[in-house]
C-alpha positions in Angstrom: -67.1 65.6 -97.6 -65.0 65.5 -94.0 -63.0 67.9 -94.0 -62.0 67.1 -89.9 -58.4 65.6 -91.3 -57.5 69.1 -92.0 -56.4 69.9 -88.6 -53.8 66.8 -88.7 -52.5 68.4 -92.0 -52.2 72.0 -90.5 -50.9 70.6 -87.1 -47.6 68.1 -89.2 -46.6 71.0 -91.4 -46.4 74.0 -88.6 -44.2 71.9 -86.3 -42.1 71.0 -89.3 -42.1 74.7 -90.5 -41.4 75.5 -86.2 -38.7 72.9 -85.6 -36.7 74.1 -88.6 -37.0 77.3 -88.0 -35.9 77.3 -84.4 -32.6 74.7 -85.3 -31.5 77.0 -88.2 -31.3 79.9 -85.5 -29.5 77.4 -83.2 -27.3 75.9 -85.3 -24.0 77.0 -84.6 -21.8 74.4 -85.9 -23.3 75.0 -89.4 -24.5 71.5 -90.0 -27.3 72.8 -92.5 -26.0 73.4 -96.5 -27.1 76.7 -97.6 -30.1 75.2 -99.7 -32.0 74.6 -96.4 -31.9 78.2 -95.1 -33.1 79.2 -98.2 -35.9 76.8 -98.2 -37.3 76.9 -94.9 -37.2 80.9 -94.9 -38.3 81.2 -98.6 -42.2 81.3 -97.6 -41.4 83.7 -94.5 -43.6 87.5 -95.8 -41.7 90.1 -95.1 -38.2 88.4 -95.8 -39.2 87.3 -98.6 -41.1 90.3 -99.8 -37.8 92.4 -98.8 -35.4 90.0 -101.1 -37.5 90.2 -103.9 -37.4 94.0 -104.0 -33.9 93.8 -103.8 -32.9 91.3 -105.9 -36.0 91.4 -108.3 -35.7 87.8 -108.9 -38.5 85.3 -109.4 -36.8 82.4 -106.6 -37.7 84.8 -104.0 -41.2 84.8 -104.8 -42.4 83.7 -101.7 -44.5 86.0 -100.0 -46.7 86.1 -103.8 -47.0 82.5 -103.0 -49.0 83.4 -99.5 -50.7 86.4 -101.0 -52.2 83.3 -103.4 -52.6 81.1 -100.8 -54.8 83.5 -98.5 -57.0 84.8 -102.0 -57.9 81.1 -102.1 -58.0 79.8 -98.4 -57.4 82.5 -95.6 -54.7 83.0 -93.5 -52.7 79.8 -94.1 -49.7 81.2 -93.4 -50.6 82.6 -89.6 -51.3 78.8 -88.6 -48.8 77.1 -90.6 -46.1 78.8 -92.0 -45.5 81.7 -89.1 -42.9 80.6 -86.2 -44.7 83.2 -84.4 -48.2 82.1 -84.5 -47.0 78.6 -84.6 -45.1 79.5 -81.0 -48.2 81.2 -79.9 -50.3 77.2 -80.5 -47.6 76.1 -78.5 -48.3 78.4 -75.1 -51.9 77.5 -76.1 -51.5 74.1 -75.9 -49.8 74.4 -72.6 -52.5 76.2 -71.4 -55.1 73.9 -72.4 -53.6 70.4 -70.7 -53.3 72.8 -67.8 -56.5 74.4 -67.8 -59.0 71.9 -69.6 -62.0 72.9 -69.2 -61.2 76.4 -71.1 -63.3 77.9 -73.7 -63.1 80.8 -76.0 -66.1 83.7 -76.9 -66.9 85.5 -80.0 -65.0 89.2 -79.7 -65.4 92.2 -81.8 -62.6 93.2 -84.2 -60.3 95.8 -82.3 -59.9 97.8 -86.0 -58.7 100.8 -84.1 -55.4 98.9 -83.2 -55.0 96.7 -86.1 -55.2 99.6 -88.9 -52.9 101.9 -87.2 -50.5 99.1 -86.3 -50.4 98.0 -90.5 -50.4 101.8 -91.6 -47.3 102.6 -89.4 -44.7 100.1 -90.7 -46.2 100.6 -94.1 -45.7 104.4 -94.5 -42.3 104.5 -92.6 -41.8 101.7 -94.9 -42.4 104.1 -98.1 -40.5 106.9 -96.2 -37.2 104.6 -96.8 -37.3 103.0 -93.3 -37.8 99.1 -91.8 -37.6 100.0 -88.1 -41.2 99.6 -87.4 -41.1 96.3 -89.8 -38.4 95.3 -88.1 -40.4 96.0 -84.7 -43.2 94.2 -85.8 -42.4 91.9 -88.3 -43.1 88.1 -86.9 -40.7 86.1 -88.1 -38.0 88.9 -86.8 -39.5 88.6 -83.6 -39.1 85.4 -83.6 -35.6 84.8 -84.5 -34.8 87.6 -82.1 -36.6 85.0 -79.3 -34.2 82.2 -80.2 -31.1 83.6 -81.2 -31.4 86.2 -77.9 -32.8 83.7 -75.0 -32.7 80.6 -76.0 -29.5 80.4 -77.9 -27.5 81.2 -74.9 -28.9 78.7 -72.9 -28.5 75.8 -75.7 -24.6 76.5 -76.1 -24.5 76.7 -72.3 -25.7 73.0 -72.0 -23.3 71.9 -75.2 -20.2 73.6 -73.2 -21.7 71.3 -70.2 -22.2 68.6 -72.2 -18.4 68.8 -73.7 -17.3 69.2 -70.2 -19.2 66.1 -68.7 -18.0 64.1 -71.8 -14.4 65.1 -71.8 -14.0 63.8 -68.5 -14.3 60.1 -70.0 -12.6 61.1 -73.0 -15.3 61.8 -75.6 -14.9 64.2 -77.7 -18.0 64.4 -80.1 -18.8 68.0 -78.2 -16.4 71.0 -78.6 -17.3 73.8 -75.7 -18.6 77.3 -77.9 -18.2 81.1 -76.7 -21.5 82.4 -75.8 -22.4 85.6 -77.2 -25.0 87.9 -75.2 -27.3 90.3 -76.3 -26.7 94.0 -75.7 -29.6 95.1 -72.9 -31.6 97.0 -75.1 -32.4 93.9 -77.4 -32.5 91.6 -74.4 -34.9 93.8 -73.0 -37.0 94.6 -75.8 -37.0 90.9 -77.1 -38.3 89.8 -73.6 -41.1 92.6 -73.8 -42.7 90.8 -76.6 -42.1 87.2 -75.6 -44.1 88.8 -72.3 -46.3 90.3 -74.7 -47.4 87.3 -76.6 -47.9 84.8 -74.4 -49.9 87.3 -71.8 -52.4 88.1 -74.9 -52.2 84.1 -75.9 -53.2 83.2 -72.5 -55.7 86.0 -72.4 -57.6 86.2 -75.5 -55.9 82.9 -78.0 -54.7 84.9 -81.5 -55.2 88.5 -80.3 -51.6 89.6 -80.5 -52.3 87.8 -84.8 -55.3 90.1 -85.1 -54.4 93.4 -83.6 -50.2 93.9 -83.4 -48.9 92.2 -86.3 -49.4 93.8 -89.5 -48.9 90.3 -91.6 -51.8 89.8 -89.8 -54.2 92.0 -90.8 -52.9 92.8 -93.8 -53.4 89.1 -95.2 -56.9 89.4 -93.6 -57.5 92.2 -95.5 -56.9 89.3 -98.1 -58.8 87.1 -96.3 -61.9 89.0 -97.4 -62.1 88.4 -100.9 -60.9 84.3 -100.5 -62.7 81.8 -102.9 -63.1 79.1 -100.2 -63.9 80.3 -96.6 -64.9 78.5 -93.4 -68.8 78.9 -92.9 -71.6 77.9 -90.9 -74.5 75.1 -92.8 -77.2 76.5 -91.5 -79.6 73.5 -91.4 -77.1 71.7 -90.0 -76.2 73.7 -86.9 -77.9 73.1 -83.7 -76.2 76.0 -81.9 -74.5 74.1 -79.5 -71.4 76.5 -79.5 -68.5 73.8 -79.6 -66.9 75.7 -82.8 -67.1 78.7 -81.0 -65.6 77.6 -77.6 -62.9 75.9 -79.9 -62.0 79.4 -81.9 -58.6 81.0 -80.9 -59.4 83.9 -82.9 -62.9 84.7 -81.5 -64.1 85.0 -84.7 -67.3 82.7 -85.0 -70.4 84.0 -83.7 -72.7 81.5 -82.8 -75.9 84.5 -82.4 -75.3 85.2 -86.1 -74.1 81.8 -87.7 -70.9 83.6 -88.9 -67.3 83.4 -89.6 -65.2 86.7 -89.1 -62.5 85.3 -92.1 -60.3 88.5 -91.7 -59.4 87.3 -88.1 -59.5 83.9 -88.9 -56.0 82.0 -88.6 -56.9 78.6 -90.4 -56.9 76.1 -87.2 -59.4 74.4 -88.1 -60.2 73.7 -84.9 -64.0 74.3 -85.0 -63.9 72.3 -88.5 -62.5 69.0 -86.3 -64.9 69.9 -83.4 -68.1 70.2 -84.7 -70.4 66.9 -84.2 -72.8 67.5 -87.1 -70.5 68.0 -89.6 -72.0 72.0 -89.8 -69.2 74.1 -90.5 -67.0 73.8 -93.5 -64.6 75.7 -96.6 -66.8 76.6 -98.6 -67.0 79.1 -101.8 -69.1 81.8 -101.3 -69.4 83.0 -104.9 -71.5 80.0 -105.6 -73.8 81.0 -102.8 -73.8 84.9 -103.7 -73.3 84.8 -107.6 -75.9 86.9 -108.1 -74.7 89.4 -104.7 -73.4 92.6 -106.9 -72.3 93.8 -103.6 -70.2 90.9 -102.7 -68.3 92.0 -106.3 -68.0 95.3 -105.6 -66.6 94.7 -102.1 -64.2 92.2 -103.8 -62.7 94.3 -106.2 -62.3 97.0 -103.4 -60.2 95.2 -101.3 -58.0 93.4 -104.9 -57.6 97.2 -105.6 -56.2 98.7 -101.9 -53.7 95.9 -101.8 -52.9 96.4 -105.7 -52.0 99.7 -105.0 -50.3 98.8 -101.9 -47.6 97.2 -103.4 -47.7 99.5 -106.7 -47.0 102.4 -104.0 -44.2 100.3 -102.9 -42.3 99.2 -106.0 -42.8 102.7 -107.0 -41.4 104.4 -103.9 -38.5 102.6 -103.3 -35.6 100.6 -105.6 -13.1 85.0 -81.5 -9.5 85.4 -80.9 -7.5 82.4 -78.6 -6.0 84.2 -75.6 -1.9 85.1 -75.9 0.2 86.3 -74.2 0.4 90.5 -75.4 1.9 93.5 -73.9 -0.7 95.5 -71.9 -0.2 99.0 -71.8 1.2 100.9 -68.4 -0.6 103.9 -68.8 -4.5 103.9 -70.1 -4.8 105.6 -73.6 -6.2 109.0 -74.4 -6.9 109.4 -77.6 -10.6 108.2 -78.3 -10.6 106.8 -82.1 -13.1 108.8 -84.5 -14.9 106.1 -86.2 -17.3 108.0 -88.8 -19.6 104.9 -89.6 -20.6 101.5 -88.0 -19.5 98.7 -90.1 -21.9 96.9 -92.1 -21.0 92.9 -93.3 -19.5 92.0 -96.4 -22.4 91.5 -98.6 -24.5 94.5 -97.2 -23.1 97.0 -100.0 -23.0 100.1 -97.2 -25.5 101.4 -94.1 -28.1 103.0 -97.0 -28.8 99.5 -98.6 -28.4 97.8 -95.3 -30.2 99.7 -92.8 -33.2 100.0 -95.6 -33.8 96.2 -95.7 -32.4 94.5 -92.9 -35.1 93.7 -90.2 -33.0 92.7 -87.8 -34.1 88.7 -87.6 -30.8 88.3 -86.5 -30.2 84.7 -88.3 -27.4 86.2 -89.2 -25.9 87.1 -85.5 -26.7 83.4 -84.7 -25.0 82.2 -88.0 -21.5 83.8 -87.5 -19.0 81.5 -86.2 -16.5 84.1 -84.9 -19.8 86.0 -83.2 -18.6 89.3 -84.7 -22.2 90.5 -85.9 -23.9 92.0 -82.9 -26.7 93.7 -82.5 -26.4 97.2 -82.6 -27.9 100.1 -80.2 -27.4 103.5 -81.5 -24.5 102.4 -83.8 -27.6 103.0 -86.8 -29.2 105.5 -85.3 -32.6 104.9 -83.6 -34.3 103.9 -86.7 -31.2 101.3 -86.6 -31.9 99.5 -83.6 -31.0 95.9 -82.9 -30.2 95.8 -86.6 -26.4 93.7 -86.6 -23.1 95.5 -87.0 -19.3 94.0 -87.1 -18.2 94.2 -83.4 -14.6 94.1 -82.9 -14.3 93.9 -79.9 -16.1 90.6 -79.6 -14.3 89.4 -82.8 -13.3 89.3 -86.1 -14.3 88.8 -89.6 -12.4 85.3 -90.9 -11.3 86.0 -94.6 -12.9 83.0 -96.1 -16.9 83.0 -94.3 -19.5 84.1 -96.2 -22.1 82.1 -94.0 -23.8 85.6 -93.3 -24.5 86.5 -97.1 -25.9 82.8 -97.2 -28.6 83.0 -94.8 -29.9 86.5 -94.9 -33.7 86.0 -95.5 -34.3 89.9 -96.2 -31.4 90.6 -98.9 -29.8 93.0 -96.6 -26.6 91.0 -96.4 -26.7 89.5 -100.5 -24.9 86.4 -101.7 -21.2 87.3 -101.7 -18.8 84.0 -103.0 -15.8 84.2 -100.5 -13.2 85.0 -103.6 -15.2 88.0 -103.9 -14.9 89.0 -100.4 -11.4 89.5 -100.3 -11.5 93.1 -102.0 -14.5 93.9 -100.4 -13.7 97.1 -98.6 -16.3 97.6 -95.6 -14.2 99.5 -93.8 -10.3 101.2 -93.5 -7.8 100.8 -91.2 -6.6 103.7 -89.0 -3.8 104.2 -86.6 -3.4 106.3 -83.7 0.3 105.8 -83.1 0.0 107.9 -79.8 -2.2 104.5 -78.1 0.5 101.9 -79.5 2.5 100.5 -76.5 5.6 100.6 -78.8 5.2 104.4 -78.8 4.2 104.8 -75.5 5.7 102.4 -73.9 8.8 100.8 -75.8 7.9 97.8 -75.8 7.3 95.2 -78.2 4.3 94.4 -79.7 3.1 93.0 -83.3 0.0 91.6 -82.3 -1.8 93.9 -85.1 0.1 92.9 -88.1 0.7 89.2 -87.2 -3.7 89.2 -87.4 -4.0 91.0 -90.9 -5.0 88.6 -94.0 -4.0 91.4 -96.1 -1.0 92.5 -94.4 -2.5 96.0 -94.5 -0.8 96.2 -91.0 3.1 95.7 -91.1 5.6 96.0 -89.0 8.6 98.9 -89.7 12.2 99.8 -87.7 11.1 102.0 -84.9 13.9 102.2 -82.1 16.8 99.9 -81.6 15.5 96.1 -82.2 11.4 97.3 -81.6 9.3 97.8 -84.9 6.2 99.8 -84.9 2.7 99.7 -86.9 2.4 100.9 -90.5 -0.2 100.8 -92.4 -1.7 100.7 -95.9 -5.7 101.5 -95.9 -6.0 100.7 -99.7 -5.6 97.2 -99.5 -7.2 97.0 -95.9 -10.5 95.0 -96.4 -11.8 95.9 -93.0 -12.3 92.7 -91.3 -11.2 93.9 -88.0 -8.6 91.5 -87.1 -6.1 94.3 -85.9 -8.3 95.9 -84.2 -9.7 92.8 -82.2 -5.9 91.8 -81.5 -5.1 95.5 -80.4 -3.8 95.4 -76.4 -4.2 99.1 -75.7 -7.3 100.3 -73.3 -9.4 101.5 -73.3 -9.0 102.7 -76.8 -7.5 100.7 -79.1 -4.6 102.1 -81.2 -5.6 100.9 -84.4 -9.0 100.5 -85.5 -11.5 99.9 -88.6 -13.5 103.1 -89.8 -16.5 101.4 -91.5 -17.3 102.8 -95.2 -20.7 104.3 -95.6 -21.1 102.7 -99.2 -18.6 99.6 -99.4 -15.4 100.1 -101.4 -13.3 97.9 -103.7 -9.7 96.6 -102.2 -6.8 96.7 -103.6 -5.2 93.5 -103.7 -1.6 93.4 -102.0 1.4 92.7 -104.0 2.8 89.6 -104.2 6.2 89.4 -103.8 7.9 86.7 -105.6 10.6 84.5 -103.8 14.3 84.7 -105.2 15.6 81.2 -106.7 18.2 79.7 -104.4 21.0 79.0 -107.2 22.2 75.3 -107.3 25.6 74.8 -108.8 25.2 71.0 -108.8 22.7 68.2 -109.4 21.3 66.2 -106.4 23.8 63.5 -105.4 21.5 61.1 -105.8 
């Protein structure tokens, strides 16, 4: 049977996996319902394999559904599911209208890269760490790409857009802050779009079969598959098209073999070949009787068996105003204990153990107050997201973060929930406050707190001054956004290393005006 229609099949579903991919990290006016992010990140590996450890719940099964698909047809995912591999096709196929005449050549396996590079994330991984996941992890990488570089330069052309349209009065585009990346993400996240393409224009799949450990660890997979592309022997007249055609450089024309652990599922040597010679095909018909073929099997079903048996054993913007600016710059440096983690994350243990920093969620936020971090973590922390007040605040009612978290480091949080939610306490420095230092009045503080965890008592004369009441502060960070004082602010949030409960403020009830009469009329 032709099998040539496959390619077609492989090329409609990565670009609809791709295009998806790339609007939920561009979407900033949160067109998509939540359903969507679920879907279109619910077959994503390591995201998904994260969540389910997490949440231990059988809807975020995804990454079993890939370790099925690849026992029964190879690396499916790296062609057709990955944004990563499906972005690395795309510099390919610039490369080819470019440079026509182009042809691949069988390669040996680099094992002395790929190993080490799946053994690192996965020991640091059993250690209690995700930075090298996070590092490594494709689909991270990926969203890094987008929401880093080319998120920035999509909201710049809707702000020129707006600004085109506004001048003939249309209004269908609304002009959006643009949020930049702090330079060690920028840098890093231009490293491995550098990375990538050089080794896609170099060698086709090379950065797939020796950097990323999805990679080879589903190769490892791809070993044991039921149906695997092979070479019909007395149909092959050598002629080397299926080679030539091979991104991975895994078909060797000498021997009339298919390396399937590198193998990415193109298909392009399937839709090539002019004599029909190559082909899925089971191998266990072929090699029933092959008691080494079994034993090899059952070698590689047991590594990855106790791969993941190791594992589950191991481990469990404000608008501007016009505010009083102090005379004299502040002193007294605030002593903030923890980074604060998002409402949802449950503290910097459970956060900084799962999240590998994809940064949907940085791209998500509305208000643009999840950044990525530096050293805010730690090192092992890097580029993971943390709640920057100085860019913004938290707005009382989003949950949008908890909603699109792919890894189940930010978990679904309903936004009555949130409001007692403790991330974070407020903190006051009364030294840094303008009405202390300066006499003069402010507010700016209290008129920003949802909670009113920030109010406003008799100082001097007509002026009032900060007081505050941290058990009923939720941390959300709009005081110290609103704060004037610089270069240290005199209030601030002190994030909680695991979160806290809220009180929730008192309500006072409004006397009864007392009406002698009825209504005249």
């Amino acid at each position: 049977m032709k099998q040539a229609h496959l390619k077609k099949i492989r090329v409609v579903v990565a670009l609809v996996f791709f295009l998806s991919l790339v609007f939920i990290f561009l979407d900033f006016r949160k067109l998509l319902p939540e359903f969507f992010y679920d879907s279109i990140t619910f077959l994503q590996f390591i995201p998904s394999f994260l969540k389910f450890i997490t949440v231990f719940s059988i809807t975020y099964l995804g990454f079993i559904i890939i370790l099925v698909l690849t026992v029964l047809f190879g690396r499916i995912y790296c062609s057709a599911i990955c944004p990563l591999g499906i972005l690395q096709d795309i510099i390919l196929w610039f490369k080819k209208k470019i440079k026509k005449k182009f042809r691949y050549k069988f390669s040996r396996p680099l094992d002395y890269l790929r190993y080490p590079f799946l053994a690192l994330p996965v020991i640091t991984f059993l250690a209690g760490t995700v930075f090298f996941i996070g590092l490594l992890d494709p689909f991270s990488n990926f969203g890094r790409i987008i929401s880093n570089l080319l998120q920035p330069l999509y909201i710049g052309l809707n702000n020129a857009g707006a600004w085109i349209l506004e001048k003939v009065r249309i209004y269908f585009l609304y002009p959006e802050e643009i949020s930049y990346a702090v330079p060690v993400t920028f840098i890093f996240t231009v490293f491995i779009l550098v990375l990538i393409t050089w080794m896609s224009l170099k060698r086709g799949r090379l950065y797939c079969n020796t950097i990323c450990p999805v990679g080879t660890l589903l190769g490892l997979l791809a070993r044991i598959s039921l149906f695997r592309i092979q070479i019909i022997d007395n149909r092959c007249t050598r002629c080397g098209q299926c080679s030539f055609a091979c991104k991975s450089t895994c078909i060797s024309i000498k021997d009339l073999t298919v390396d399937f652990s590198r193998c990415v599922g193109c298909y392009n040597c399937i839709s090539i070949c002019p004599e029909d010679a190559i082909k899925y095909l089971n191998p266990g018909k072929q090699n029933a009787a092959n008691p080494e073929l079994d034993k090899g099997r059952r070698k590689v079903i047991a590594s990855i068996g106790l791969l993941f048996t190791g594992i589950f054993g191991l481990r469990k913007s404000l608008s501007a105003q016009d505010v009083p600016q102090n005379k004299q710059p502040t002193e007294i440096e605030p002593e903030k204990h923890f980074a604060v983690t998002p409402p949802g994350s449950l503290g910097i243990g459970h956060y900084t153990s799962t999240c590998t920093a994809c940064h949907l969620c940085v791209s998500a936020c509305p208000t643009q107050v999840l950044q990525p971090s530096f050293l805010e973590y730690g090192i092992t922390g890097l580029m993971q997201p943390h709640m920057d007040y100085e860019t913004n605040y938290c707005n009382e009612e989003c949950v949008i973060c908890s909603e699109v978290c792919p890894s189940g480091a930010i978990l679904s949080l309903s936004a009555e929930a949130k409001k007692t939610v403790q991330i974070g306490q407020v903190c006051l420095i009364l030294e840094n406050c303008v009405v202390y230092t300066d006499h003069t009045a402010c507010g700016s503080c209290s008129e920003h707190c949802p909670t009113q965890a920030v109010r406003m008592v008799p100082f001097m004369g007509n002026l009032t001054i900060p007081e505050i009441r941290p058990e009923i502060c939720v941390g959300c960070g709009a005081c110290e956004h609103a704060c004037p004082t610089r270069p240290f602010r005199a209030i601030y949030v002190d994030g909680h290393y695991i979160h806290q409960v809220a009180k929730k403020p008192e309500e006072e009830e409004l006397e009864q005006p007392a009406i002698e009469e009825d209504f005249p009329f």
